[in-house]
N, C-alpha and C positions, 0 to 999 in steps of 0.2 A: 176168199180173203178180200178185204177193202183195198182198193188200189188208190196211191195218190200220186198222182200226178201235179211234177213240179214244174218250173217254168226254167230254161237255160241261166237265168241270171242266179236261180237257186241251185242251181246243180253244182257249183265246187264246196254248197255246203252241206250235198250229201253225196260225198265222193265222187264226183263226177255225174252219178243218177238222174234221172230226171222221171223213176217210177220207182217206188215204193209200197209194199204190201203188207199190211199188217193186219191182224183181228182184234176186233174191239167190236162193242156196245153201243157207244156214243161219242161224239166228237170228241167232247174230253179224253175221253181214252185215245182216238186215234191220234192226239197231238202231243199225249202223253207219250204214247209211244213213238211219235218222230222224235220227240227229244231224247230217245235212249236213243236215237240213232244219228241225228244231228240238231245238237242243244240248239246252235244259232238261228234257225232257219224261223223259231217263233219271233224273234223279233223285229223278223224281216217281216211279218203278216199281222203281228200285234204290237199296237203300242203301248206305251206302260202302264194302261187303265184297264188293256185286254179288251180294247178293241180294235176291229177291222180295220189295220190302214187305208185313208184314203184311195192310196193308188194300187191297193190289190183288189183283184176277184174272188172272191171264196166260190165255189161252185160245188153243191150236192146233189150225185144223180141229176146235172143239169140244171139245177133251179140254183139260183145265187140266194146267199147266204150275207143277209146285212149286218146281222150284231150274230156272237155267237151265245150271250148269254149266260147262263151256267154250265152250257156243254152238254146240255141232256138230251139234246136232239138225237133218235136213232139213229144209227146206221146198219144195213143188212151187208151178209157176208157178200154180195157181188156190190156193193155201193162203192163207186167213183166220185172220190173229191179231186178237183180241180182247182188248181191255185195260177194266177193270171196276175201278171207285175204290169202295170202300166207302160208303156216307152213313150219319152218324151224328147224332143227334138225337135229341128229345124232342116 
């Protein structure tokens, strides 16, 4: 299964979670299926153009992920997405 990995400041918007597993195809599908599992958490990572917030990481199998596109990027059943929130402060 694809595992995603959430960041603490997204975790009360998947029940407390901060790993997630689902099977899918391609991005689109894996964010497809967080939102059966936590609608809000998309637009905590996309803005309403659908793309990448400034201040997140997207991360696939390691490599960052700048625009996502139309979503068609594979993913294989052991593939680790990575979502990284920026902190800011003094």
């Amino acid at each position: 299964m694809i595992r995603i990995e959430f960041p603490s400041q997204l975790s009360a918007l998947v029940a407390g979670r901060t790993r997630l597993e689902v099977t899918a195809s391609n991005l689109k599908e894996v964010f497809n299926k967080i939102d059966e599992t936590a609608p809000m958490v998309r637009s905590q990572i996309f803005d309403a153009n659908g793309a990448i917030r400034q201040f997140v990481g997207l991360f696939l199998d390691e490599h960052q992920i700048h625009e996502i596109g139309d979503g068609t990027q594979p993913v294989h059943e052991d593939s680790r997405i990575l979502i990284v929130m920026a902190v800011a402060g003094g």
